[in-house]
ROSETI-342495 format. One line per 3 residues: number of its first residue (from 1); their letters; for each residue x, y, z of C-alpha. Coordinates in Angstrom, 3 decimals, decimal comma, padded with zeros to 6 digits. Layout:
! ROSETI-342495
NUM> a> X Y Z  ...
***
This chain:
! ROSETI-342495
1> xxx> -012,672 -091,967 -001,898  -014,820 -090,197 -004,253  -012,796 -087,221 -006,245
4> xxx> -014,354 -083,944 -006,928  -013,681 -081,277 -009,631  -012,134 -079,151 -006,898
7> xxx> -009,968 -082,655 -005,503  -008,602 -083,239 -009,270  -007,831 -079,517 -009,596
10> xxx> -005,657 -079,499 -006,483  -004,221 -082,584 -007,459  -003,544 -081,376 -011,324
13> xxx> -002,013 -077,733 -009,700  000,727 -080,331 -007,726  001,748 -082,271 -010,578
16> xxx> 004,639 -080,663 -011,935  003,485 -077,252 -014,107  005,836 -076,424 -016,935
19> xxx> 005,828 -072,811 -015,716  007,368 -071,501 -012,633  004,890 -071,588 -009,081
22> xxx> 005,797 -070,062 -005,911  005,493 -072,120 -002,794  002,173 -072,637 -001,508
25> xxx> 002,201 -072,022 002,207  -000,212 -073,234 004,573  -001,148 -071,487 007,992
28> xxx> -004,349 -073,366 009,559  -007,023 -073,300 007,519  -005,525 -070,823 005,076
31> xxx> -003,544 -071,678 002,086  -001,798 -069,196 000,026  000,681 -068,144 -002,444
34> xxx> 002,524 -064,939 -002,862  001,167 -063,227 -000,220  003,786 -060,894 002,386
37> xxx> 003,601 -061,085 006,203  001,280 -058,514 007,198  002,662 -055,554 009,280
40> xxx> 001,530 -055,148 012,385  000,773 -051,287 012,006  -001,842 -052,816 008,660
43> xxx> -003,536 -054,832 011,393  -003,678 -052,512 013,795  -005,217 -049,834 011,213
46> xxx> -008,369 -052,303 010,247  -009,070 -053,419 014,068  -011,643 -050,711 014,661
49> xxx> -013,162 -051,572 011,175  -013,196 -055,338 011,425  -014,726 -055,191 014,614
52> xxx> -017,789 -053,576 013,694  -021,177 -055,243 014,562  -024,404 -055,762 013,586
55> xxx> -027,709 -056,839 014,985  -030,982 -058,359 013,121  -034,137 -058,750 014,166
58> xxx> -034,785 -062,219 014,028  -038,340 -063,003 015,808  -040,347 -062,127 018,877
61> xxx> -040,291 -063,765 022,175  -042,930 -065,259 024,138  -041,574 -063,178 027,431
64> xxx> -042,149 -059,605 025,501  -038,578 -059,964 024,237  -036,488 -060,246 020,577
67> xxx> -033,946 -062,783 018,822  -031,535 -061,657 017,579  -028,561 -062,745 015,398
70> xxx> -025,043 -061,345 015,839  -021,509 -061,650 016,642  -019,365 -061,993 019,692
73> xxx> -017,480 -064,331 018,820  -016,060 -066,513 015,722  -019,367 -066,465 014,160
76> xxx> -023,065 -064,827 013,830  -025,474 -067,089 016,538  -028,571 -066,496 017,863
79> xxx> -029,102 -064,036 021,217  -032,326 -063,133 023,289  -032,924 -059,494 024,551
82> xxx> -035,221 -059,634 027,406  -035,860 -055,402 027,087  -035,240 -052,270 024,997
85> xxx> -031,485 -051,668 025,018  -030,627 -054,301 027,056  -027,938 -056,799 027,915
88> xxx> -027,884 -059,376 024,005  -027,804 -063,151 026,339  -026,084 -065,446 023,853
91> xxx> -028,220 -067,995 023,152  -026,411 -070,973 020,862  -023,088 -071,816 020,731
94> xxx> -021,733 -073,529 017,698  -017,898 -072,799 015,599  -020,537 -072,754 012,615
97> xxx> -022,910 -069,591 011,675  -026,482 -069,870 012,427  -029,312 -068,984 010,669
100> xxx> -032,066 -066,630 012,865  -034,814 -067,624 015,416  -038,095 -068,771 014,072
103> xxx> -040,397 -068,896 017,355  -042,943 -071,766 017,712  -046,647 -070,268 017,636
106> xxx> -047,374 -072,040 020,606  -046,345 -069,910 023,635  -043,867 -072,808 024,367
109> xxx> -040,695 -070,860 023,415  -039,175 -073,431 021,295  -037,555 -072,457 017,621
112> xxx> -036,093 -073,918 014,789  -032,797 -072,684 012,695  -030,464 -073,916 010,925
115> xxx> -026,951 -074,287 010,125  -024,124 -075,870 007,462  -020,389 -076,321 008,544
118> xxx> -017,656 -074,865 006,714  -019,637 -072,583 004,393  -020,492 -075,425 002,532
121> xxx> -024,774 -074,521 002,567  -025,747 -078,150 003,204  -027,883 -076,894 005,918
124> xxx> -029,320 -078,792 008,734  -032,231 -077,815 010,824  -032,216 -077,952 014,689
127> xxx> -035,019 -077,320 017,173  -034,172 -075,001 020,614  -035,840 -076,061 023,704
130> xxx> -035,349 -073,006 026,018  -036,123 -075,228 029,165  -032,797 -077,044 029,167
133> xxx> -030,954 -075,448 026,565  -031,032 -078,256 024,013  -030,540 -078,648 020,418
136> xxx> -032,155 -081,612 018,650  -031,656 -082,069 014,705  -034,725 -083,351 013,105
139> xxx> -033,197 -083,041 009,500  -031,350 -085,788 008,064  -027,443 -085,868 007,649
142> xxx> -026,282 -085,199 003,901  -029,753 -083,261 002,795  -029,627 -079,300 001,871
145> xxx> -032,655 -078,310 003,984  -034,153 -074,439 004,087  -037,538 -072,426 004,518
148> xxx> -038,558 -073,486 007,598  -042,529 -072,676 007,724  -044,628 -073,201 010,920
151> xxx> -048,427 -074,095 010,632  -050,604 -071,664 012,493  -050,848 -073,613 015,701
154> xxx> -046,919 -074,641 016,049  -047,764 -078,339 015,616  -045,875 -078,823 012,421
157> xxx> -042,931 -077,085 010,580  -042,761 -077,488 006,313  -039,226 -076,841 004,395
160> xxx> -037,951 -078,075 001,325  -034,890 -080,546 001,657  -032,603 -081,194 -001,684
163> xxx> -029,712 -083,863 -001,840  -026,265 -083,846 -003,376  -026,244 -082,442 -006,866
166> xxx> -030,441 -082,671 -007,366  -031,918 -080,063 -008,464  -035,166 -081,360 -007,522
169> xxx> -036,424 -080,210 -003,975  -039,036 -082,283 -001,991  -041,512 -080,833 000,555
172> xxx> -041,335 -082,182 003,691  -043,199 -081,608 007,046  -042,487 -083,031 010,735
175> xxx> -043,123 -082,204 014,007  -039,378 -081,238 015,106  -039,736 -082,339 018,710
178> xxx> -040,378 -085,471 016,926  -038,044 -086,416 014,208  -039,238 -089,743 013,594
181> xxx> -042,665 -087,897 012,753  -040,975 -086,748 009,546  -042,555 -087,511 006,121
184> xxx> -041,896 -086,054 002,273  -045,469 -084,178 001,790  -044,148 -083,802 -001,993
187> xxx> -041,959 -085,409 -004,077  -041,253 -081,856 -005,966  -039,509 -081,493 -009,716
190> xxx> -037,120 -078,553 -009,595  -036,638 -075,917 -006,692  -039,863 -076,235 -004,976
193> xxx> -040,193 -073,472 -001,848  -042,951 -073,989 001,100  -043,833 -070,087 001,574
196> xxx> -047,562 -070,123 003,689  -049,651 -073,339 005,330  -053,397 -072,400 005,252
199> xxx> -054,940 -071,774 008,493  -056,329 -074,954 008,915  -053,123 -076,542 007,747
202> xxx> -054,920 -078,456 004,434  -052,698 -076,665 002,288  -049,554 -075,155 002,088
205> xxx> -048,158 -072,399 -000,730  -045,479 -073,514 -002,764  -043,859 -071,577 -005,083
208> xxx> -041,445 -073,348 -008,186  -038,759 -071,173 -008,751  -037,000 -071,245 -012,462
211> xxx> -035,279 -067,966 -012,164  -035,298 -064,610 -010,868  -038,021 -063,406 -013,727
214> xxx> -039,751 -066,557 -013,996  -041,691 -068,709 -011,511  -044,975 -070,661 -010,910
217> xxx> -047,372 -070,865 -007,683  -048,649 -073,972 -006,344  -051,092 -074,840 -003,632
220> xxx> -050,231 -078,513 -002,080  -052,929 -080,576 -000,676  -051,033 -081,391 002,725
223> xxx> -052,836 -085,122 002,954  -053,012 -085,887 -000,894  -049,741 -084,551 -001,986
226> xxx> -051,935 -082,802 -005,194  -050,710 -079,796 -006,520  -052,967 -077,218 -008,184
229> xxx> -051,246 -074,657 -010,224  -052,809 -071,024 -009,509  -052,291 -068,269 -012,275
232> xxx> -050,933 -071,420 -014,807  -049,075 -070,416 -018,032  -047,673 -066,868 -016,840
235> xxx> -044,148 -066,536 -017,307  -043,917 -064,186 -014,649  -042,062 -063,601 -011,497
238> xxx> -043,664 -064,319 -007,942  -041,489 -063,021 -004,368  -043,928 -063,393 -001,039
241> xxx> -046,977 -065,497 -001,023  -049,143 -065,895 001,863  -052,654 -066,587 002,252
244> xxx> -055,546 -064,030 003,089  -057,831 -064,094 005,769  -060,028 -066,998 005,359
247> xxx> -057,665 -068,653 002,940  -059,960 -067,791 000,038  -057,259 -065,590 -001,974
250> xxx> -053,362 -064,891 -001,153  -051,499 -062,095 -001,848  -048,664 -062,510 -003,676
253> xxx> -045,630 -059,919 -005,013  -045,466 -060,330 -009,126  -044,662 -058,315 -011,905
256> xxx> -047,462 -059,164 -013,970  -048,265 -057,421 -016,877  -045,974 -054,361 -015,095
259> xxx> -042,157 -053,565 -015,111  -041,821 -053,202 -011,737  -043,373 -055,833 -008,103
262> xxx> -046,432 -054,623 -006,598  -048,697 -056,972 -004,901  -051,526 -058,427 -006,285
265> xxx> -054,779 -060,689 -004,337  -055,215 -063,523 -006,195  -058,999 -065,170 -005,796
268> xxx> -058,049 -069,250 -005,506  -061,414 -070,121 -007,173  -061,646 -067,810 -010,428
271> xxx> -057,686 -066,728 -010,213  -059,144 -063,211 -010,295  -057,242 -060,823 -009,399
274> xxx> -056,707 -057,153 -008,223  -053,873 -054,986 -007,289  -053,396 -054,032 -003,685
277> xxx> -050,362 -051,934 -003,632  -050,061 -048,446 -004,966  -048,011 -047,416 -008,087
280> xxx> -044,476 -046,833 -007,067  -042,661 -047,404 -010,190  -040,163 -049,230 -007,955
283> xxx> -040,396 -052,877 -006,928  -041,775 -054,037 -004,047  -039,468 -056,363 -002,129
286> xxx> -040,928 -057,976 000,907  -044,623 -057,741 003,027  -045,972 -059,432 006,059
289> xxx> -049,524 -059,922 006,592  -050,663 -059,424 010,227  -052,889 -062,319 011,913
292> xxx> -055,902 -060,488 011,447  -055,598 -059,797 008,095  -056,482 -056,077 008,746
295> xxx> -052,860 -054,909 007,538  -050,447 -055,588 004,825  -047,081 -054,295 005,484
298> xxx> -044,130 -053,565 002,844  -041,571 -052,156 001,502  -040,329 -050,777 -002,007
301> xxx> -037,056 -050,456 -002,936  -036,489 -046,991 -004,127  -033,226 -046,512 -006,092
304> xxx> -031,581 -048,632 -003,668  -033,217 -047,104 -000,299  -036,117 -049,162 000,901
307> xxx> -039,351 -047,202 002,198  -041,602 -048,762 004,459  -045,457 -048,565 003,534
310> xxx> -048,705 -050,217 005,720  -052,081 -050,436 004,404  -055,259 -051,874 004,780
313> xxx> -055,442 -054,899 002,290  -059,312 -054,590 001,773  -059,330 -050,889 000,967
316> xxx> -055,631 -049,691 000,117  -056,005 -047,130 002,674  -052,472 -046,042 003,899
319> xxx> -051,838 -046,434 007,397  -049,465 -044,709 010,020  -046,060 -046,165 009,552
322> xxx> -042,563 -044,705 011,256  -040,770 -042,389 010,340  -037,468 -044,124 009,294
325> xxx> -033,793 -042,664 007,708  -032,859 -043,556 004,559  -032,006 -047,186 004,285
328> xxx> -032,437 -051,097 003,981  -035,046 -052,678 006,499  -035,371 -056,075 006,673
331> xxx> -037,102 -059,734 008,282  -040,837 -057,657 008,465  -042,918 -059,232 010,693
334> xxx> -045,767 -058,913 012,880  -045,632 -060,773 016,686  -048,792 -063,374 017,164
337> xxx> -051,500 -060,403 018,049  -050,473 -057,880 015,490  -049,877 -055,476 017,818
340> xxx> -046,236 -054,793 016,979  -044,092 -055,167 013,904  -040,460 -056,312 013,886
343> xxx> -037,593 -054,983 011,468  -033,793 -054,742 010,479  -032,741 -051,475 010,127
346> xxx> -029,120 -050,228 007,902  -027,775 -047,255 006,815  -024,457 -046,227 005,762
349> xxx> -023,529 -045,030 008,869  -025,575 -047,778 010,918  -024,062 -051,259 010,664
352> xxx> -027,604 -052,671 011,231  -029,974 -052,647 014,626  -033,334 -054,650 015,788
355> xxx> -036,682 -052,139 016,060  -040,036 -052,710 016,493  -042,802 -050,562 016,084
358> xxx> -046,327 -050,311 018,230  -048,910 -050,097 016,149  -051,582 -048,525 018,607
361> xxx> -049,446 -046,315 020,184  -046,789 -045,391 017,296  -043,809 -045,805 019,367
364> xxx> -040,857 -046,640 017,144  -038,346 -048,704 019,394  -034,814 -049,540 019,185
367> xxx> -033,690 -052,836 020,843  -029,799 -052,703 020,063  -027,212 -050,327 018,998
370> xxx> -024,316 -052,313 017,194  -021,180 -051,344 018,224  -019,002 -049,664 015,895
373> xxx> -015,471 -050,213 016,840  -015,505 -046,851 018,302  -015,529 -044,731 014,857
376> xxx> -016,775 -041,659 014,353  -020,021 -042,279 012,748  -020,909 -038,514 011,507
379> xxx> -017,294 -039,150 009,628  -018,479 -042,197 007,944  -019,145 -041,167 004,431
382> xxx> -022,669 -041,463 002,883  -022,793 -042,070 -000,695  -023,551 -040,438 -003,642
385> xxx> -026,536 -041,457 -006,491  -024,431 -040,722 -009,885  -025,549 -042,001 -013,328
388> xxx> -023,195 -042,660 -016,457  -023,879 -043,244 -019,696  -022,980 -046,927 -020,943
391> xxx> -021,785 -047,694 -024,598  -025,431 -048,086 -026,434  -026,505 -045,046 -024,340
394> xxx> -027,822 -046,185 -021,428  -028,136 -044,792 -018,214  -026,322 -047,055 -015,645
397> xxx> -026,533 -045,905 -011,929  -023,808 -046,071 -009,119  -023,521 -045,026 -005,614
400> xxx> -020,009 -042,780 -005,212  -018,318 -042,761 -002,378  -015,644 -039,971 -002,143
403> xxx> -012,668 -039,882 -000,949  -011,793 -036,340 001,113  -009,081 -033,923 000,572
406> xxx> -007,109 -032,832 -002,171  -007,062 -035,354 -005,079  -006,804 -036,620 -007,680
409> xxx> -007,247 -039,925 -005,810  -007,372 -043,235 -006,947  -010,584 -045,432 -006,917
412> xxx> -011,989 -048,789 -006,558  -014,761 -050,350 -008,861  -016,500 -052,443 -006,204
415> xxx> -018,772 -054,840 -008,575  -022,052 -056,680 -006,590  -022,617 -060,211 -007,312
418> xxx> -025,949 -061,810 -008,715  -025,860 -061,060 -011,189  -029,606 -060,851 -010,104
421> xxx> -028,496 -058,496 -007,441  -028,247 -054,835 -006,226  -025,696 -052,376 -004,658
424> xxx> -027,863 -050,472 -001,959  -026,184 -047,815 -000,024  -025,664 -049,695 003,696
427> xxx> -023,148 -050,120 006,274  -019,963 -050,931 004,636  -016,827 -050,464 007,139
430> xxx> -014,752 -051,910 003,761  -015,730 -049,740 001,501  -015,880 -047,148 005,112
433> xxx> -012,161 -048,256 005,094  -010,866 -047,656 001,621  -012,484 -043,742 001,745
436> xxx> -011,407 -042,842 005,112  -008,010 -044,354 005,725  -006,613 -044,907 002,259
439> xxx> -007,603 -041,865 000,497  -009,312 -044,241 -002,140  -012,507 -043,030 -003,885
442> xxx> -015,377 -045,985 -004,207  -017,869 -046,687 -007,308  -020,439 -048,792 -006,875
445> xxx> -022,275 -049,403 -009,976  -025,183 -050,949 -010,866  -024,500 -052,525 -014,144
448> xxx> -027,363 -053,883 -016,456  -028,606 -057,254 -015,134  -028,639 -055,364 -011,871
451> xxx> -031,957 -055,803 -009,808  -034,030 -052,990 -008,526  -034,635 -051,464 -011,991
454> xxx> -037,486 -053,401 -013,228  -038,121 -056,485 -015,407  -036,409 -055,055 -018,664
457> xxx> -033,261 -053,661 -017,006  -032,971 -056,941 -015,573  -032,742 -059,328 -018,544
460> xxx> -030,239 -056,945 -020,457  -027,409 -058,999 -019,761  -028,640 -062,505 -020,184
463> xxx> -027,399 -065,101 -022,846  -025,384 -063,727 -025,596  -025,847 -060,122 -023,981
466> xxx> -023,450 -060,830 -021,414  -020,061 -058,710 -022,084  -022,555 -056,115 -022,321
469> xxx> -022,169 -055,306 -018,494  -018,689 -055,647 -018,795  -019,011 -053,017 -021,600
472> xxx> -020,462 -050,746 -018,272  -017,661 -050,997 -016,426  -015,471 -049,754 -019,468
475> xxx> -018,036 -046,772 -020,034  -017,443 -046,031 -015,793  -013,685 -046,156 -016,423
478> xxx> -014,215 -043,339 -019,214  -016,354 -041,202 -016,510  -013,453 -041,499 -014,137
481> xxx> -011,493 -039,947 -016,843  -013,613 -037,316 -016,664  -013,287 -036,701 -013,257
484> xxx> -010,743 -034,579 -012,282  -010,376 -035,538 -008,665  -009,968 -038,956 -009,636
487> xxx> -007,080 -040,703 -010,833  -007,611 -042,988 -014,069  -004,248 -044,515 -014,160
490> xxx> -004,766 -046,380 -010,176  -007,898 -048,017 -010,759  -008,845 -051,387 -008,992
493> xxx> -011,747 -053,570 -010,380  -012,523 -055,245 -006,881  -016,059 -057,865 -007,104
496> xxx> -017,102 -061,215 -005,442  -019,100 -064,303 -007,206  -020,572 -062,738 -009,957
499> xxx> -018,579 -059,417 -009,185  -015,640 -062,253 -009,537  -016,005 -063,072 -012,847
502> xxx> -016,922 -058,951 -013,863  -013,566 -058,587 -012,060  -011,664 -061,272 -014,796
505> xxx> -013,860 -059,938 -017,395  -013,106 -056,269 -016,629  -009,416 -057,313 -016,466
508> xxx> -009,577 -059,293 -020,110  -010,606 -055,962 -021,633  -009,132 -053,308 -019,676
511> xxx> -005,636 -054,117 -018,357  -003,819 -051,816 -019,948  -006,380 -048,903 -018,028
514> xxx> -006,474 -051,409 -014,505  -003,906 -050,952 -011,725  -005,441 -054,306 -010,831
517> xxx> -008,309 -056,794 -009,237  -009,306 -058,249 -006,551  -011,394 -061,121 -007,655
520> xxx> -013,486 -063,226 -004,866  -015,121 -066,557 -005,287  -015,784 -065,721 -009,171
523> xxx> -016,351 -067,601 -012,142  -013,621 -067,502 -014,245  -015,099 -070,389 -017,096
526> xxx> -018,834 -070,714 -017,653  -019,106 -073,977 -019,042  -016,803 -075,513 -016,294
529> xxx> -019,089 -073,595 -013,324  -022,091 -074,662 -015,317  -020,974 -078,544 -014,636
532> xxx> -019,297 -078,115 -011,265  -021,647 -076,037 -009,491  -023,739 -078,326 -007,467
535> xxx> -026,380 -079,695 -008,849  -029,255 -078,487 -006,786  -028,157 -074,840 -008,514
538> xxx> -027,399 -075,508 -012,082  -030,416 -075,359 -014,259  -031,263 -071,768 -012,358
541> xxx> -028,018 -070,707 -013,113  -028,496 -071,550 -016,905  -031,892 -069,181 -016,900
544> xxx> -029,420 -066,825 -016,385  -026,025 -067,149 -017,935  -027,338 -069,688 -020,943
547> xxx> -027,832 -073,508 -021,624  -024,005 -074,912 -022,081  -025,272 -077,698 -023,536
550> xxx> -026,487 -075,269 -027,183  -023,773 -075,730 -029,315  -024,084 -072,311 -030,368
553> xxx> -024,368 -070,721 -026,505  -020,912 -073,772 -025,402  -019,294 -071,867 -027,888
556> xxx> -020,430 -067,977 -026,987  -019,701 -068,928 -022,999  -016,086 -070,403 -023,837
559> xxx> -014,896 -067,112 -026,126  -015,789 -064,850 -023,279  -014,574 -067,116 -020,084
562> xxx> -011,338 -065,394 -018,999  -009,650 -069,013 -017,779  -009,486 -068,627 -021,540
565> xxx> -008,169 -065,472 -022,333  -005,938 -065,061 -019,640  -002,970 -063,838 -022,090
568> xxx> -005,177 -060,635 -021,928  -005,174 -060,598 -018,101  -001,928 -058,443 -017,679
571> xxx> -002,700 -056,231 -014,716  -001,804 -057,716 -011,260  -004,463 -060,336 -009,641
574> xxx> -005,512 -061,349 -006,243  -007,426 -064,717 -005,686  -009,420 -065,575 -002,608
577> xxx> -011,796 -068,185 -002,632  -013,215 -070,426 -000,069  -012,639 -074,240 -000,521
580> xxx> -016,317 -075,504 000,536  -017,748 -073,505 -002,296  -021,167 -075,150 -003,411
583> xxx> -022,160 -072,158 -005,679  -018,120 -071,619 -007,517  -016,579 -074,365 -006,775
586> xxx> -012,344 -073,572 -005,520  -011,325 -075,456 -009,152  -012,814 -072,411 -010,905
589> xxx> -009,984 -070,139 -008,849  -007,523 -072,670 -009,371  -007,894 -072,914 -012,650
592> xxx> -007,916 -069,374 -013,324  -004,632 -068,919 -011,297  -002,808 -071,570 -013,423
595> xxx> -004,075 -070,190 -016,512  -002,895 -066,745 -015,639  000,208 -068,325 -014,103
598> xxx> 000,758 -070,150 -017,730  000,371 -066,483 -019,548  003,224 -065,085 -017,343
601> xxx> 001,234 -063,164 -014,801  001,950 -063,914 -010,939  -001,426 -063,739 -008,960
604> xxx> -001,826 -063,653 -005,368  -003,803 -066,334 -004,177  -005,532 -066,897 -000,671
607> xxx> -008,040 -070,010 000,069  -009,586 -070,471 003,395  -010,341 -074,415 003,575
610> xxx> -013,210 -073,796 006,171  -015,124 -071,179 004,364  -017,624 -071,466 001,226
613> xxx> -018,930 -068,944 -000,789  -017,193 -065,861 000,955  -015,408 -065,766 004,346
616> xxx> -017,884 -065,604 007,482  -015,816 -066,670 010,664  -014,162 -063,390 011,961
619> xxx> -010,300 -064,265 011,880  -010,899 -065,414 008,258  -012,308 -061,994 007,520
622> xxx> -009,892 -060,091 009,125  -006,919 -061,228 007,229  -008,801 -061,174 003,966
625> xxx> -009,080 -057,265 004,329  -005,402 -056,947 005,328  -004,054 -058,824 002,873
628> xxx> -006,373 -057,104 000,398  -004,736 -054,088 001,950  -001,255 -055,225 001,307
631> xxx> -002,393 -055,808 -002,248  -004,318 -052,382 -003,151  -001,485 -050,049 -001,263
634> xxx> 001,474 -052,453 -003,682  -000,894 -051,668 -007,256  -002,309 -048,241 -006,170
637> xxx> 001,134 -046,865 -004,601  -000,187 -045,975 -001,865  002,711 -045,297 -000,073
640> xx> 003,310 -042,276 -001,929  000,052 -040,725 -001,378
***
């Protein structure tokens, strides 16, 4: 039996410490240590927030209806609305999540999705035959398969498939109601992504992706396997690619020679090229082409909202778009005529519905309304934009929620992940939680590193830069001493992945002005997550965080790994992980609970051993938040509020 880094950690944890460890108790598939029974009136507080539910638009129908994804269950699967508000018919049934629909362009109803097991992102892809209901896999068993791209005609579906610990990817392309049709179109070198097949399926877009600021574009001769490099040497970034009409440019999203995305047309035969979007000075984020090629849909993230912009490609005339509340929209894309457009829509106090949008007529329609566990939406609380001024002087944003009534009341530093990554202001019944039920105020800062801010703001926290976040969060803490109706001496760092190791970091350097952390699936030693991550993920996770193997940067990344400096951890500690982690594996939790352990601290600990990176099936979720309840009201004395 092979032994993995997380196997050998277990194993090491069970072999007789020197220091004292509480009894690791096991209830299914969750394994913990020093966690109390939860109370029944806890549970009964969260139910309305844990069963709030969200809808996303996932493709158009050949009968005039949506996909969907959502919940009813266990897990997110895949559901079929036949009208405008009507009944959500469940569509597959698996114990695993599911990715969305992606329709065949054929008229024949049949999609493709995919799907891992346990949260372990080895993801397998499946065809949907609507005329009997059945699933047929035409990936193969132990390959990480994803970016599922249909030709024009629905003959032939392109993704890139990856294998245990390579980071190469390889295109591949097969009819999926024939398996055995399947064939590797290119044998790629590094993380190779299928993004748009020409319209006479030749050629297919492929994009090389190195990091979030750097990547190249390819065109793949489908029958040759050549690849010609378009816009070679730029060491730029590159988001959506697809081809133009006639396949004689593409339009891709870049920030070339700017700070901030826009989207550029690219001519393939002089690599000419000309900007399409407006000046925003904000990045665009996503765009769909219609089949026509007579409009270019996007939108740009604006401080964290996303607006929604049309125009015509040729021109840059603006055309009619809806009129939409401040939020996140999402999955853009026209149906097969281009006569409607399909969207995601979130706001704070919308957990996330399907739309579409007529483009003749301008009727903006809603498909779904998410249920909301019967809260009081207009209570929800909607944040608010706040900057603070970080050590060196720079402006860092956050989104404040506030707590209501008299204070001063204590707060929660809720840290995003990424660290390429961005706290936006949608539905969050946590964070909805923490404000309206336990008095606690919620920051939610974008520290430097944080996307959304442009190309410079970005790459401030890279290599030996990176405490320098961590110095944000210290330069927050002062602003909440400056707030009166806050209270500086209950303050919880609380962060996931990334946010995870912000959380140790945070906790190194602040304990003695921490009440404590929460820290989820994080990184707790960057050399050891360097060589345990899986393979297909660590040389883009060195663009970011440094090259382990430098001498110089083995040495920077060891001084500031808090598995290392856990004598400096002193404020209390919560642990959850998820077992199947492919991104942090569980030995980087267990290791930082022995360490801390070792240093006299005693850490909660909770590991669910059928989750991966974070908890997605339902029951998992819902004891996460009440033990993280038990937790926050023990180190925030809550009680006494």
């Amino acid at each position: 039996m092979r032994l993995t880094a997380v196997s050998l950690a277990v194993i090491a944890l069970a072999a007789a410490p020197a220091f004292a460890q509480p009894e690791r108790i096991t209830e299914g598939n969750l394994v913990m240590e020093n966690i109390p029974e939860v109370p029944a009136e806890v549970r009964d507080r969260l139910q309305q927030y844990n069963n709030v539910r969200s809808a996303g638009f996932s493709d158009f129908a050949p009968d005039g209806g949506v996909y969907i994804t959502t919940r009813f269950g266990e897990t997110t699967q895949i559901h079929h609305v036949a009208q405008p508000m009507g009944m959500r018919r469940q569509v597959t049934f698996f114990d695993e999540r599911t990715s969305g629909a992606n329709v065949r362009p054929d008229g024949s109803g049949h999609f493709v999705f995919t799907r891992d097991i346990g949260g372990d992102e080895f993801f397998q892809g499946f065809l949907f035959d609507p005329n009997d209901a059945s699933v047929t896999r035409f990936t193969e068993t132990g390959t990480r398969n994803s970016s599922l791209n249909w030709n024009d005609d629905g003959s032939l579906v392109a993704w890139y498939r990856q294998t245990d610990g390579d980071p190469d990817a390889d295109i591949l392309i097969a009819d999926p109601s024939d398996p055995g049709s399947l064939r590797v179109a290119l044998e790629g070198e590094g993380l190779m992504i299928p993004a748009d097949w020409s319209s006479d399926s030749s050629r297919i877009l492929v994009l090389r992706y190195y990091s979030i600021t750097h990547a190249d574009i390819y065109a793949l001769d489908v029958e040759s396997g050549a690849l010609t490099e378009i816009l070679p040497d730029l060491d730029v970034a590159y988001g959506g690619l697809t081809y133009a009409q006639g396949d004689e440019s593409i339009y891709v999203i870049t920030d070339w020679d700017s700070d901030f995305r826009r989207i550029l047309e690219v001519d393939l035969d002089d690599f000419s090229a000309r900007q399409v979007s407006g000046d925003h000075d904000w990045d665009v984020e996503s765009m769909d082409l219609s089949p026509d090629g007579s409009r270019l849909v996007y939108t740009i993230n604006n401080g964290g909202n996303e607006e929604l912009h049309m125009i015509d490609p040729a021109t840059g005339e603006a055309l009619d778009v809806p009129d939409l509340p401040l939020g996140l929209i999402g999955g853009l894309q026209f149906n097969e005529d281009g006569t409607r457009l399909g969207f995601t829509h979130i706001s704070a106090r919308s957990p996330g519905d399907a739309w579409t949008y007529d483009i003749a007529s301008g009727e903006l329609t809603r498909w779904t309304q998410s249920e909301v566990g019967g809260l009081d939406t207009d209570a929800l609380v909607e944040p608010q934009l706040i900057t603070f001024e970080s050590f060196d002087g720079l402006e860092v944003p956050s989104f404040y929620y506030p707590a209501a009534g008299e204070g001063p009341h204590p707060v929660i530093i809720d840290i995003h992940g990424g660290p390429e990554s961005q706290e936006r202001p949608n539905f969050n019944s946590r964070i909805q939680y923490w404000v309206n039920e336990l008095g606690i105020s919620v920051l939610a800062p974008n520290v430097r590193g944080s996307a959304g801010y442009g190309r410079e703001y970005l790459l401030m926290d890279n290599g030996f830069n990176r405490e320098d976040s961590v110095r944000d969060i210290g330069a927050l803490i002062d602003w909440v001493e400056s707030q009166p109706e806050l209270d500086s001496d209950r303050v919880v760092v609380y962060g996931g992945s990334y946010g995870g190791y912000m959380v140790l970091a945070s906790m190194m350097h602040y304990s003695d002005r921490l009440a404590g952390g929460v820290n989820i699936v994080g990184i707790s030693n960057f050399v050891t997550f360097l060589e345990n991550t899986n393979g297909y993920r660590r040389d883009l996770r060195r663009a970011e965080y440094g090259d382990e193997r430098d001498p110089a940067m083995f040495e920077h990344l060891q001084a500031i790994s808090p598995s290392n400096n856990a004598d400096q951890i002193t404020a209390p500690l919560f642990i959850i992980q998820g077992f199947n982690d492919p991104r942090v594996p569980a030995s980087e939790a267990e290791q930082i609970l022995t360490a801390v352990r070792e240093a006299g601290g005693d850490p909660w600990f909770l590991m669910a051993m059928d989750e991966g990176h974070g908890f997605r099936k339902q029951s998992n979720i819902e004891f996460q938040r009440e033990t993280e309840t038990l937790f926050l009201s023990e180190v925030l004395s809550l009680e006494a509020d």
